[in-house]
C-alpha positions, -999 to 999 in steps of 0.1 A, spaced: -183 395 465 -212 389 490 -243 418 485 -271 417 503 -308 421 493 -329 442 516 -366 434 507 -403 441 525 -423 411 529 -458 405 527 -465 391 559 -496 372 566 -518 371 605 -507 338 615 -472 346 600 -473 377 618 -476 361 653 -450 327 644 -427 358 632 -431 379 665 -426 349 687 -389 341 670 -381 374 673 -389 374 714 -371 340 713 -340 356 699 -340 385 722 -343 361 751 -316 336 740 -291 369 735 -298 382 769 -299 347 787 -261 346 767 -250 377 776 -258 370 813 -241 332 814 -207 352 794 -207 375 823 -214 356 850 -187 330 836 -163 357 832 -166 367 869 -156 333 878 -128 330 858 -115 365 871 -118 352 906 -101 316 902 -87 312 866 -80 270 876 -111 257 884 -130 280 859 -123 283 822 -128 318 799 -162 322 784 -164 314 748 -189 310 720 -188 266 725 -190 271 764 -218 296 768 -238 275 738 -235 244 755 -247 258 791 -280 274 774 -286 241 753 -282 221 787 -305 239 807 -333 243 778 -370 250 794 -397 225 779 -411 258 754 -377 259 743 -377 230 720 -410 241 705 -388 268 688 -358 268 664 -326 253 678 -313 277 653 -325 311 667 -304 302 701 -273 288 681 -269 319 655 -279 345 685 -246 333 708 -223 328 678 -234 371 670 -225 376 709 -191 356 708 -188 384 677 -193 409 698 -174 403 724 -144 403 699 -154 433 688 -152 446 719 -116 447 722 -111 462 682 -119 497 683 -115 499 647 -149 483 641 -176 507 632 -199 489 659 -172 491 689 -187 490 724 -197 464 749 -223 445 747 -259 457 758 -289 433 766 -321 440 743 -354 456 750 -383 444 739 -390 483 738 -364 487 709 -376 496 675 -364 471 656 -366 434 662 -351 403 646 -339 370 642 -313 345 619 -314 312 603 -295 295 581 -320 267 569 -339 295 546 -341 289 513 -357 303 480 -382 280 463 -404 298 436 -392 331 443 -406 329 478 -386 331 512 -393 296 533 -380 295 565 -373 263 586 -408 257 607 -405 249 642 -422 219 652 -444 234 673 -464 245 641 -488 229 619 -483 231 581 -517 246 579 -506 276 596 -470 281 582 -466 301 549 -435 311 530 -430 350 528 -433 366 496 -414 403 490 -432 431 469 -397 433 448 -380 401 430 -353 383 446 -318 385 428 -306 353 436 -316 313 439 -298 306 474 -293 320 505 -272 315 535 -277 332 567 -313 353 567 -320 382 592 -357 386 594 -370 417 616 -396 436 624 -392 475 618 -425 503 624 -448 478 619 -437 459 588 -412 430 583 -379 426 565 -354 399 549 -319 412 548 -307 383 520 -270 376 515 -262 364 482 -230 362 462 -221 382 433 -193 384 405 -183 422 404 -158 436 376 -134 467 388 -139 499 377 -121 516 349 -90 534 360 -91 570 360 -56 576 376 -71 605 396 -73 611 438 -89 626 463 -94 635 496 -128 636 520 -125 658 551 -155 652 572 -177 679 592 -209 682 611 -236 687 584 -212 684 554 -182 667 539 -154 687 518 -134 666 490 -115 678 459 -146 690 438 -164 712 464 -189 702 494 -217 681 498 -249 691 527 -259 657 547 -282 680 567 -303 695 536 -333 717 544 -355 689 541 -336 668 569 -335 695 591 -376 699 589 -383 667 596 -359 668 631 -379 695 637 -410 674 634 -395 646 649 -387 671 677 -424 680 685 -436 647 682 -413 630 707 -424 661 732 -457 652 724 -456 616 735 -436 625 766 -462 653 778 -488 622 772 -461 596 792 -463 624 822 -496 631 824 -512 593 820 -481 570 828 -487 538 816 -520 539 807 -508 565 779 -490 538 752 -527 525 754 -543 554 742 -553 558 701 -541 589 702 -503 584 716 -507 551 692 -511 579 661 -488 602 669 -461 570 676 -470 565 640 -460 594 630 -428 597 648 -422 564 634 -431 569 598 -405 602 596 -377 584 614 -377 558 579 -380 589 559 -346 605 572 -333 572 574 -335 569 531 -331 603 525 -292 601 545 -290 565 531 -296 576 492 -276 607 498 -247 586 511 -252 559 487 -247 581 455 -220 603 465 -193 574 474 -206 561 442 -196 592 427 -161 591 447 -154 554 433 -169 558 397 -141 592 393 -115 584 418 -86 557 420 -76 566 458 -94 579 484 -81 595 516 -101 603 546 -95 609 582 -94 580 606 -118 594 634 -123 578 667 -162 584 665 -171 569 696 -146 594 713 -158 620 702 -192 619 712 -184 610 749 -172 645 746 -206 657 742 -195 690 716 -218 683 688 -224 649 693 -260 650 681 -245 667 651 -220 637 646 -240 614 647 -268 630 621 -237 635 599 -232 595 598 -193 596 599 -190 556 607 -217 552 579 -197 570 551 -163 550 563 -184 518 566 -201 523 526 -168 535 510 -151 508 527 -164 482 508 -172 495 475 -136 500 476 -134 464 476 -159 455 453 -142 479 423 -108 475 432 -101 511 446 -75 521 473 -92 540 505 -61 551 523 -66 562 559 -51 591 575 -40 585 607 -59 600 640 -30 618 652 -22 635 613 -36 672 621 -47 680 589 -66 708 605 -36 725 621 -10 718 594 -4 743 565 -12 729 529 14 751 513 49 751 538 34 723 562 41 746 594 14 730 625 -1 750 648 4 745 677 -6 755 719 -24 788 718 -21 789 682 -42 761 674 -79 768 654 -109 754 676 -145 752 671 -141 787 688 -117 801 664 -80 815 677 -83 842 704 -47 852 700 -48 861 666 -87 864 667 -97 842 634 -126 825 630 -133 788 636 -134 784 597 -103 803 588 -70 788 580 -45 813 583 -6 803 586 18 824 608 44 811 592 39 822 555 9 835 553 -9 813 536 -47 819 540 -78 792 531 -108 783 536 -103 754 575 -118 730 555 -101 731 520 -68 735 538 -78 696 552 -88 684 523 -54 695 507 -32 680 541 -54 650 533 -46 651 497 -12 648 499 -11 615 514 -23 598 484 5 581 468 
């Protein structure tokens, strides 16, 4: 199986500014891609014989062609590796399974993170050197070294980027995994805003602690926009706005780890106890264009969660089993399988007709009365083979 290795480097000045100026360089080779894709598509809409579609080896060979002379000071590599991710992209575009699904978007140099690829890295002892532009003297190129040990001896392609001031080598390596002991068990995952249901009981992905530092985060971004509206441009300049961007900055990462660790362990516990899995199949993107707690969705990491389990699945030889986005196993009764339906359906309001809340299952046809939730994790349930 292929892992990857997220590490911190230790990042010297000079390296600091050779670093910065790849990771322009990639932004501007994407854009300048993403413009020539377009622009070639618009042709070939308009006359489809005297223009071919756009594709990765087209679009590569028109920005190599029409290099500027500061081009070939940097790494051939950086333009090659940023189209081949676009041509991704682009296919991606037309999956809407993918967890990433959308069109693609030029970059800002105003984004928080920025990055580049190569694929002439390697690891020599135990230090990360990249492939030096020509441009550069020796004197003023240095391999990266990472405050934690590197697990493996090669690499192939390296993301390198630049994150709230510090840098970062995302390092795929290849690793020999056994499955998991058998446990002959199964279980379902119904996901909510601020918490996921399964078999076992419910776990919070908006603890206490999370919502404080929203809260925080909250004040601080009002903060830098009062000082955005009072001094304009001049504000970014300012120590002060520089500070309290710090700030902002530094409790973004710590939400970040908190919903990464809390994520991380629980569909470790769910593979560890578990030989099938079944969650919902949720058109995420959908949903939040409907703009009915789509902060909360996306706080609540659904694509995360189906993006983690997904492959330690793989990894440990476990079946995840996908419900599919039409099952209602809101609506549908666990016990006679009666679904609700018209008026009679539960919403985020509840039932007016037969006045229940938004978390109460009751079934008109039975009886049968649950908790909304545990009624979905039992629909869900039964789909496991």
């Amino acid at each position: 199986m292929i892992k990857t290795q997220v590490v911190k480097l230790k990042v010297n000045k000079p390296m600091q500014k050779h670093l910065d100026a790849l990771c322009d360089y990639r932004r501007y080779c994407w854009n300048k891609g993403l413009e020539t894709w377009q622009l070639m598509h618009e042709a070939y809409t308009l006359n489809k014989q005297d223009n071919p579609s756009p594709n990765e080896r087209r679009v590569r060979d028109e920005l190599v062609a029409n290099k500027a002379d500061w081009q070939y000071d940097l790494s051939a590599r950086c333009l090659q590796l940023a189209v081949k991710d676009l041509a991704n992209a682009w296919k991606n575009f037309f999956d809407k399974a993918q967890s990433n699904w959308g069109k693609p978007k030029f970059r800002s140099k105003k984004a928080p993170r920025q990055g580049f690829k190569t694929d002439r890295a390697k690891i020599v002892n135990g230090k990360l050197c990249l492939d030096k532009p020509r441009s550069i003297s020796k004197e003023s190129w240095f391999d990266l070294v990472s405050y934690e040990s590197l697990k493996m001896s090669e690499v192939k392609v390296v993301s390198i980027f630049k994150e709230k001031g510090s840098y970062y080598a995302a390092l795929p390596y290849e690793e020999e995994i056994s499955s998991k002991a058998k446990t002959h068990q199964e279980t379902a995952v119904d996901i909510n805003v601020g918490h996921f249901n399964y078999t076992e009981g419910q776990i919070n992905v908006l603890s206490a602690k999370l919502k404080k530092l929203y809260k925080r985060i909250k004040h601080y971004q009002r903060v830098l926009t009062r000082k955005r509206e009072v001094n304009g441009k001049l504000a970014a300049k300012s120590n002060n706005y520089f500070a309290v961007r710090t700030k902002l900055q530094r409790d973004y990462r710590k939400v970040t780890n908190i919903q990464n660790d809390l994520l991380q362990k629980f569909t470790t516990k769910l593979i560890d106890n578990y030989d099938q899995i079944v969650i919902e199949d949720l058109a995420v993107k959908e949903m939040m264009m409907t703009h009915v707690a789509s902060k909360g969705m996306q706080r609540s990491l659904f694509s995360k969660f189906r993006q983690i389990l997904t492959y330690k699945c793989d990894w440990y030889g476990k079946e995840l089993i996908l419900a599919n986005k039409t099952y209602p196993s809101t609506q549908r009764c666990a016990q006679c399988g009666y679904v609700k339906t018209g008026d009679e359906k539960i919403t985020l309001q509840g039932n007016k007709k037969h006045g229940t809340k938004h978390n109460e299952y009751i079934c008109y046809e039975c009886g049968y009365s649950n908790d909304r939730d545990e009624n979905s994790v039992l629909n869900l349930l039964a789909l496991a083979k």
